[in-house]
RODO-2510 file (C-alpha; in nm, 4 decimals, decimal comma):
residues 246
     n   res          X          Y          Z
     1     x     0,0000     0,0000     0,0000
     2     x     0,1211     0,3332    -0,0571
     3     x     0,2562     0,5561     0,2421
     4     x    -0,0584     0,7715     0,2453
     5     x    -0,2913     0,4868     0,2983
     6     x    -0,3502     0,4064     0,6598
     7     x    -0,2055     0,0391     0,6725
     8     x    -0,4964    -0,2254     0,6872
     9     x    -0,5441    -0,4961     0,9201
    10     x    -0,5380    -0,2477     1,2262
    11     x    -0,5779    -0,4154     1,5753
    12     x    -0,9140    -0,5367     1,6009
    13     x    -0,8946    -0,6905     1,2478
    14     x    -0,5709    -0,8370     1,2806
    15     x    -0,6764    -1,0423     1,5930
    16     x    -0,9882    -1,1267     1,4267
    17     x    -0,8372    -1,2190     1,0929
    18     x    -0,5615    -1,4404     1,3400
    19     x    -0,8652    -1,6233     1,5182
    20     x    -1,1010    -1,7165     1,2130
    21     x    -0,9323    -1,7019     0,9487
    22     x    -0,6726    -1,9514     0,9401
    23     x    -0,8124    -2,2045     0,7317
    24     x    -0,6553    -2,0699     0,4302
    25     x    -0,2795    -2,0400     0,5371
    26     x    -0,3668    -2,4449     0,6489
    27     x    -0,5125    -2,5806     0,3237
    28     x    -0,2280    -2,3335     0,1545
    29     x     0,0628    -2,4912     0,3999
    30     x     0,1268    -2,8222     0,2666
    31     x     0,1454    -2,7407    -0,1192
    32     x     0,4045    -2,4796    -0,0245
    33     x     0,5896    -2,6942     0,1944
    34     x     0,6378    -2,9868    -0,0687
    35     x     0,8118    -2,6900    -0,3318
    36     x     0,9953    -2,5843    -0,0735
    37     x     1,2134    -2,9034     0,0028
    38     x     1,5184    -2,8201    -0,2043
    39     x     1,5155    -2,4744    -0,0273
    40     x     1,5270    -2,6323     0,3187
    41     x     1,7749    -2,8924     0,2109
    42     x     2,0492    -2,6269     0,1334
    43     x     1,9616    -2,3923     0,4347
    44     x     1,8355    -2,1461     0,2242
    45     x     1,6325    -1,8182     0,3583
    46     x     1,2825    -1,8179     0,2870
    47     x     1,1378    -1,4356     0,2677
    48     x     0,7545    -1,4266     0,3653
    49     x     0,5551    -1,1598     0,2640
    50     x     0,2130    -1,0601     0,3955
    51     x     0,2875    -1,2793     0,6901
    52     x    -0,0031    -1,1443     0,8621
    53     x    -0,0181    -1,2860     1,2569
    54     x     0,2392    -1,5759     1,1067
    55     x    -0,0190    -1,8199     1,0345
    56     x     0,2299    -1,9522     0,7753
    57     x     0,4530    -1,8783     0,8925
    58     x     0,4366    -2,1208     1,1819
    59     x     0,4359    -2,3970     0,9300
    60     x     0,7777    -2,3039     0,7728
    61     x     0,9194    -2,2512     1,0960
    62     x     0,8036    -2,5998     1,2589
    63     x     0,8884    -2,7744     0,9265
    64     x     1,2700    -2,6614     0,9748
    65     x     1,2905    -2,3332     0,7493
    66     x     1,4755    -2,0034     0,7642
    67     x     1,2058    -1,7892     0,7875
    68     x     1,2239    -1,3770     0,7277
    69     x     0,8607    -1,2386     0,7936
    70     x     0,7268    -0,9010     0,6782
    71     x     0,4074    -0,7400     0,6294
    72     x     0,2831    -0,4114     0,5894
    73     x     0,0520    -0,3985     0,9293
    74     x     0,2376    -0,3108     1,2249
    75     x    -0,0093    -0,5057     1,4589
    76     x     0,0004    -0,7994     1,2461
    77     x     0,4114    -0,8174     1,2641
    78     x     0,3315    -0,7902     1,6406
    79     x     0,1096    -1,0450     1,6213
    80     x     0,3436    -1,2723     1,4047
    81     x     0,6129    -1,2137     1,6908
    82     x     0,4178    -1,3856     1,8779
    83     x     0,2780    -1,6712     1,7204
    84     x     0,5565    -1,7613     1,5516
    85     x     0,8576    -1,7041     1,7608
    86     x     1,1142    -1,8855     1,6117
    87     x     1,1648    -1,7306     1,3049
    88     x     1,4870    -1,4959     1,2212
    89     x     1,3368    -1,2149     1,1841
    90     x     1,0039    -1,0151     1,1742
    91     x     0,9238    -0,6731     1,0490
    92     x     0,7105    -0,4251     0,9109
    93     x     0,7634    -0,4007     0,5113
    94     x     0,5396    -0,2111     0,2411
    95     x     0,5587    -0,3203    -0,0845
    96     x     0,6221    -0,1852    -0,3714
    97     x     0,8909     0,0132    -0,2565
    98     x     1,0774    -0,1169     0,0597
    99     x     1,3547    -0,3679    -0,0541
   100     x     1,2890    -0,7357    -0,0501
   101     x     1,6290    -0,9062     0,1060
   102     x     1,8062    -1,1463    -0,1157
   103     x     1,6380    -1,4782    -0,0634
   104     x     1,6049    -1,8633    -0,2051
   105     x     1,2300    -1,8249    -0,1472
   106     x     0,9960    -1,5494    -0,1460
   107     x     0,6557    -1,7133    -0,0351
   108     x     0,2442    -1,5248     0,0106
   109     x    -0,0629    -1,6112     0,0877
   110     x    -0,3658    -1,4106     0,1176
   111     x    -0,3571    -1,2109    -0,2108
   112     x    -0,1231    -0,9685    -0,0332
   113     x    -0,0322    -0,8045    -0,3787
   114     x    -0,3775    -0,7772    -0,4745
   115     x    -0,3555    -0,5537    -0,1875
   116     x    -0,1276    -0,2655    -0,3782
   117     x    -0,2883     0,0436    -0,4642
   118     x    -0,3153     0,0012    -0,8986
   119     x    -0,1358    -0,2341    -1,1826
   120     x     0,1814    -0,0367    -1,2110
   121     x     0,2781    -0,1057    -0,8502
   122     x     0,1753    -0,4693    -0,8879
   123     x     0,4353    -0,4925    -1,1530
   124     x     0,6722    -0,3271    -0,9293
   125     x     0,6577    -0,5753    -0,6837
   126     x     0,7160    -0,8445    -0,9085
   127     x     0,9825    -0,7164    -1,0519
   128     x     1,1036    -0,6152    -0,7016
   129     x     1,0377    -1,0110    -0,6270
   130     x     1,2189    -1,1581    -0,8992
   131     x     1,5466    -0,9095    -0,8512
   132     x     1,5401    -1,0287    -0,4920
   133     x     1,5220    -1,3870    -0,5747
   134     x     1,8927    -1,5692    -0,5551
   135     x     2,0077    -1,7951    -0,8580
   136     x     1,7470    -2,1196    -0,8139
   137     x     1,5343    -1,9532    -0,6094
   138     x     1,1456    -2,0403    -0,5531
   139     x     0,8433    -1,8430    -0,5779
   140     x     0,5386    -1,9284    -0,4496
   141     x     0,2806    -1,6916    -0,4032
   142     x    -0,1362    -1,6117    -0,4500
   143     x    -0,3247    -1,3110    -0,6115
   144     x    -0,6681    -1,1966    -0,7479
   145     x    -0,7453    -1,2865    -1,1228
   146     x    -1,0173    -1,0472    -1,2723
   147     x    -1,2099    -1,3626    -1,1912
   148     x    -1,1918    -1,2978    -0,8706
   149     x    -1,4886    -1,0002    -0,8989
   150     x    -1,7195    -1,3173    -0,9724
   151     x    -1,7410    -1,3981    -0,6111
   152     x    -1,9219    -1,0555    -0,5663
   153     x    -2,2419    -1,1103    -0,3076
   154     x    -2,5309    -0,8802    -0,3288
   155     x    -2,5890    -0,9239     0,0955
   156     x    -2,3449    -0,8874     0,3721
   157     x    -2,2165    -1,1711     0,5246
   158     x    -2,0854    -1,2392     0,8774
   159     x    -1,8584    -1,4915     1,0926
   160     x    -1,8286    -1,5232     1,4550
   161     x    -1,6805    -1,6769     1,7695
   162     x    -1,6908    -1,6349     2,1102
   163     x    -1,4874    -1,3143     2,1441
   164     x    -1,5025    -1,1912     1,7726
   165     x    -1,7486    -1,1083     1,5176
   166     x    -1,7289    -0,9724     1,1373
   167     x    -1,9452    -0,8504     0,8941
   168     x    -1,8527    -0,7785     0,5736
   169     x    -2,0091    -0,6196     0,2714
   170     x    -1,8613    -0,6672    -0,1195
   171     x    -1,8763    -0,4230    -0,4177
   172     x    -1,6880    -0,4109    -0,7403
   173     x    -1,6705    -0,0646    -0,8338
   174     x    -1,4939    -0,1570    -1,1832
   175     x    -1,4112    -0,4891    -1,3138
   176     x    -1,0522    -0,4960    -1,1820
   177     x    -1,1235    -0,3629    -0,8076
   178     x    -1,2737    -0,5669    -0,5164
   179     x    -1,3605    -0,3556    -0,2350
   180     x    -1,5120    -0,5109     0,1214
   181     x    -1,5897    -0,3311     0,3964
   182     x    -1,5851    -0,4509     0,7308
   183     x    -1,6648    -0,3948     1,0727
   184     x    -1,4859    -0,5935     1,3222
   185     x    -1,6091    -0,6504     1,6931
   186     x    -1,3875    -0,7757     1,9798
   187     x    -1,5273    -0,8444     2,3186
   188     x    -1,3206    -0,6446     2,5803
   189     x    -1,2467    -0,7239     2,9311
   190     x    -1,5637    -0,5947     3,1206
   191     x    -1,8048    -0,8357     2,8945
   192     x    -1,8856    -0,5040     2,5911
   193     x    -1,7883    -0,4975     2,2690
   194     x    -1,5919    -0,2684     2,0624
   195     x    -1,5894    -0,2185     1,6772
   196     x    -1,3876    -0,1295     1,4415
   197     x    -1,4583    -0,0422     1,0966
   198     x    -1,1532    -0,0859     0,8002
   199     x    -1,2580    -0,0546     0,3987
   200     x    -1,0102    -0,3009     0,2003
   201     x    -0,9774    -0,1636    -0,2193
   202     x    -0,8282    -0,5119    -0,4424
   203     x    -0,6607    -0,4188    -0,7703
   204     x    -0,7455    -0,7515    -0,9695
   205     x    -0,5356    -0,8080    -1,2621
   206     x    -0,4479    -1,0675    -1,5699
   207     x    -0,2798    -1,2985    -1,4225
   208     x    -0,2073    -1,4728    -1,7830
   209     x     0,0729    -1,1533    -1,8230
   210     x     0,2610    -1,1934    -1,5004
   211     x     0,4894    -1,5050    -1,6228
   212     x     0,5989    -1,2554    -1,9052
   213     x     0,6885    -0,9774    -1,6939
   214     x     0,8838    -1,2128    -1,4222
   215     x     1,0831    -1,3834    -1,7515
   216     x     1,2152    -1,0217    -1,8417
   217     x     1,3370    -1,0545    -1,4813
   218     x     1,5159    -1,4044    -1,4756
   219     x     1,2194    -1,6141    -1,3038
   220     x     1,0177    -1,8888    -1,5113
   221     x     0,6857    -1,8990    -1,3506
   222     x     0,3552    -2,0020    -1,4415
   223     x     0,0024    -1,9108    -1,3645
   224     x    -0,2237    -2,2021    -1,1767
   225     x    -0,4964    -2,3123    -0,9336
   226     x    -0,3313    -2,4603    -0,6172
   227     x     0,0010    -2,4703    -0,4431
   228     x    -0,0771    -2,8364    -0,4130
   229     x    -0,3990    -3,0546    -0,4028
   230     x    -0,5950    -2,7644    -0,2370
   231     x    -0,8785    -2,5870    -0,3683
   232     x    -0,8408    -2,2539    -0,3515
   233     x    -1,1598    -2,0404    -0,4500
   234     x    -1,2337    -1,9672    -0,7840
   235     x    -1,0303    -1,6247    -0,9000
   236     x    -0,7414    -1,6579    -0,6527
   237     x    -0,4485    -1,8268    -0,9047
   238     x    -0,0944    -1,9227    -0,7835
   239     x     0,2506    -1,7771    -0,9305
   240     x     0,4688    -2,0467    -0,9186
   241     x     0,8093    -2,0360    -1,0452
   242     x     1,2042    -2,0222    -0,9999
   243     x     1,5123    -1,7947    -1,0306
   244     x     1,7144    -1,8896    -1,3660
   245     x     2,0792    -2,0003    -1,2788
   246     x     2,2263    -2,1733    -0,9921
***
C-alpha cells in the first residue's frame, strides 16, 4: 500500500483475521511446503511476505525453514512475533517500494499483492520479487485474477466466535477492483464490545501476463490453481516459479 494509505489490518482486524481465518494459510501450507524441500535442504532463507499474525509462517518454521517475515501492518508483525517465535526475523515491510532481502524463497498467501494500490505497482513488486530472488530460487505466491470479482455477493455476510465477530459487505466498483468493507467486533475485558470499521480496495489483474513480466526478470513462472492438491476459490491463481541459474 502506498505511504498515504492508513495500513490495513489495524488491531481489532488483525486479531480477528488471526482467530477465524486460518483455514486458508492451512489448506495453503502443505502445497508450499512440498516446493519448498530443495530450499530447506540447502539452508536457504525463505522471505515471507504478507505474513499477517504468522499463520504460515508457523508452518515453515516448525517444518525446519529459515524464515524472514514481513508485512505491511504493524499489529500484524506484532502479532506474528508472537505466534511464531522462532523465526529470524520479523518486520514491518510495504511493498512496492521497501527492498525485498536477497532470498532462495519469497513465499504469500492471502492475495497480499492484490492488496497494492493500482497495476503499475503490482508490476513493481514483481519485478522487485524476482530481482530479490537468488540464482534457483522459488516463488510461491497467490493473487486476485479479474475472476476474482465473480465472487461478488449482493448481501453482507458475517462470521463469529466467542470473542469476535465480522461482517462484511462486497462491491466491485470496476471490473478490476474488489472492495469489502468490514466492521470488526472484539469483546473487551468488562463483557462489551468494541468495533472497528476498516474498507479493504483489491486491484485484480491478468494474471495470464505476469509469467511474461517475471521472464524479463530471470524467473520462469507459471500461472495455476493450487500450491498443491488444495482448492483454492475460484479467481485466486498461484505464481509459481524459480530464479534462472544456480
Amino acid at each position: 500500500m502506498s505511504e498515504n494509505r492508513e495500513p490495513y489490518y489495524r488491531r481489532d482486524l488483525a486479531l480477528v483475521h488471526h482467530l477465524g481465518f486460518g483455514f486458508h494459510a492451512d489448506r495453503c501450507a502443505p502445497g508450499i511446503l512440498s516446493r519448498l524441500e530443495p530450499v530447506k535442504e540447502r539452508g536457504g532463507l525463505v522471505v515471507e511476505l504478507g505474513c499477517g499474525s504468522g499463520l504460515l509462517t508457523r508452518y515453515l518454521t516448525d517444518a525446519g525453514h529459515r524464515v524472514v517475515a514481513t508485512d505491511a501492518s504493524p499489529e500484524m508483525v506484532a502479532l506474528a512475533r508472537d505466534y511464531a517465535p522462532d523465526v529470524e526475523s520479523t518486520y514491518v515491510l510495504t511493498l512496492p517500494d521497501d527492498p525485498i532481502p536477497p532470498a532462495d524463497a519469497v513465499v504469500s498467501v492471502g492475495h497480499v499483492i492484490s492488496y497494492l494500490p493500482d497495476e503499475a505497482s503490482i508490476d513493481r513488486a514483481f519485478v522487485a520479487v524476482a530481482e530479490a530472488l537468488l540464482p534457483g530460487g522459488v516463488l510461491a505466491v497467490d493473487i486476485c485474477d479479474l475472476e476474482w470479482a465473480d465472487r461478488q455477493h449482493d448481501t453482507p455476510s458475517g462470521r463469529a466466535g466467542e470473542e469476535w465477530a465480522i461482517v462484511t459487505e462486497i462491491d466491485v466498483p470496476a471490473p478490476n477492483r474488489y472492495v469489502r468493507r468490514m466492521a470488526a467486533f472484539v469483546r473487551n475485558d468488562d463483557g462489551t464490545w468494541r468495533r472497528d470499521d476498516e474498507v479493504h480496495d483489491n486491484v485484480l489483474v491478468d494474471t495470464a501476463a505476469i509469467p511474461a513480466l517475471l521472464a524479463a526478470h530471470g524467473v520462469e513462472a507459471a500461472v495455476g490453481v493450487a500450491f498443491g492438491t488444495e482448492e483454492l476459490p475460484g479467481g485466486l491463481r498461484t505464481i509459481i516459479g524459480h530464479k534462472v541459474g544456480r
